[in-house]
C-alpha positions in Angstrom: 50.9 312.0 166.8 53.0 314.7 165.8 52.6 318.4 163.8 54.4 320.1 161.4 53.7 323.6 160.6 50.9 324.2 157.6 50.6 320.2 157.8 47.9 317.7 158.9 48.5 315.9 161.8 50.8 312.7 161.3 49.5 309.8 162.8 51.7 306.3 163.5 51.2 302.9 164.2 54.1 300.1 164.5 53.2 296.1 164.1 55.3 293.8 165.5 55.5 290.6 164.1 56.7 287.7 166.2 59.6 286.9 164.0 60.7 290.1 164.6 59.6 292.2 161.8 57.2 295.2 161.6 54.8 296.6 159.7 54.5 300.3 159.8 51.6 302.2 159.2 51.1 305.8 158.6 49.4 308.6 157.2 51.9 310.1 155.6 52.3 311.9 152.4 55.3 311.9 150.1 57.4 313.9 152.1 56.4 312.4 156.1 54.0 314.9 156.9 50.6 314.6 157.6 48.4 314.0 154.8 44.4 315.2 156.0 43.0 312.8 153.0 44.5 310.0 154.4 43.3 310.6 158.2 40.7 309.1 157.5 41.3 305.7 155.5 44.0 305.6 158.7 41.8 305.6 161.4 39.3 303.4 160.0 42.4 300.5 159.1 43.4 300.6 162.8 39.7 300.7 164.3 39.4 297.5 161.8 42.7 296.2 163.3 41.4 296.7 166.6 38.0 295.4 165.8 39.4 291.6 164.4 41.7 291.5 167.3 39.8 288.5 169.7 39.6 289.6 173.0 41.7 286.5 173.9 44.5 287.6 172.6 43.8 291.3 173.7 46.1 290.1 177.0 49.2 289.4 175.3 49.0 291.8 172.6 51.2 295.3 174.0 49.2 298.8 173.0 51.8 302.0 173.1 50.6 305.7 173.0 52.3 308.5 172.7 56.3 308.9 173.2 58.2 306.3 176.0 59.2 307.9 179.1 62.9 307.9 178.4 61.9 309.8 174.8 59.0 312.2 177.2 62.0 313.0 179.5 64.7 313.9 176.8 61.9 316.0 175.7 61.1 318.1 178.9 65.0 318.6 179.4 65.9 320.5 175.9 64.2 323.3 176.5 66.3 323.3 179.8 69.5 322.5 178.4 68.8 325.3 175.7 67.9 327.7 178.1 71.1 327.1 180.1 73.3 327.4 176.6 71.7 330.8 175.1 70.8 332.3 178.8 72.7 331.0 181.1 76.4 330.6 179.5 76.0 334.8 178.3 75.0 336.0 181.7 77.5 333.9 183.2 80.2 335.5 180.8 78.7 338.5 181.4 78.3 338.5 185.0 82.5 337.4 185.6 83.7 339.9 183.0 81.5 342.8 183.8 81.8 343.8 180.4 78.7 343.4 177.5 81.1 343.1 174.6 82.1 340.1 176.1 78.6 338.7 174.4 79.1 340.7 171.2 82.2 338.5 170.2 83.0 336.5 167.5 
């Protein structure tokens, strides 16, 4: 799930097929945003999904939610890196030329 400002919440789901292909399912209006009419008709297609699934094949079938943890962690450390870029770097500059036009340049 993801939000865009002024927007519905977008919602996701991604089949995959054995042969390799997938089936994406969203709902999304024209433009990839969220689309509150189609919330709805969503969630009921994937509690159907969920609902004609038999249980034994429940074992072998993989359910994701929310972002992988390599995704989660490039998230957590952007904020970081930013920090470092538009703090860090100018009170570095700052700090070894002991001068503030030094960050008024350019």
């Amino acid at each position: 799930m993801t939000s865009i400002p002024k927007s519905a919440a977008l919602y996701s789901c991604t089949i995959a097929l054995r042969e390799g292909q997938e089936i994406a399912v969203a709902n999304a209006a024209k433009y990839g945003s969220g689309d509150d009419g189609r919330a709805a008709l969503y969630g009921q297609f994937v509690h159907d999904l969920h609902k004609r699934i038999p249980k034994s094949d429940r074992e072998r079938i993989r359910f994701h939610a929310g972002n992988t943890e390599g995704w989660q962690r490039i998230l957590a450390a952007t904020p970081v890196i930013a920090g470092l870029l538009f703090i860090g770097v100018p009170l570095a500059f700052l700090l070894y030329f002991r001068e503030l036009e030094i960050l008024w340049c350019c």
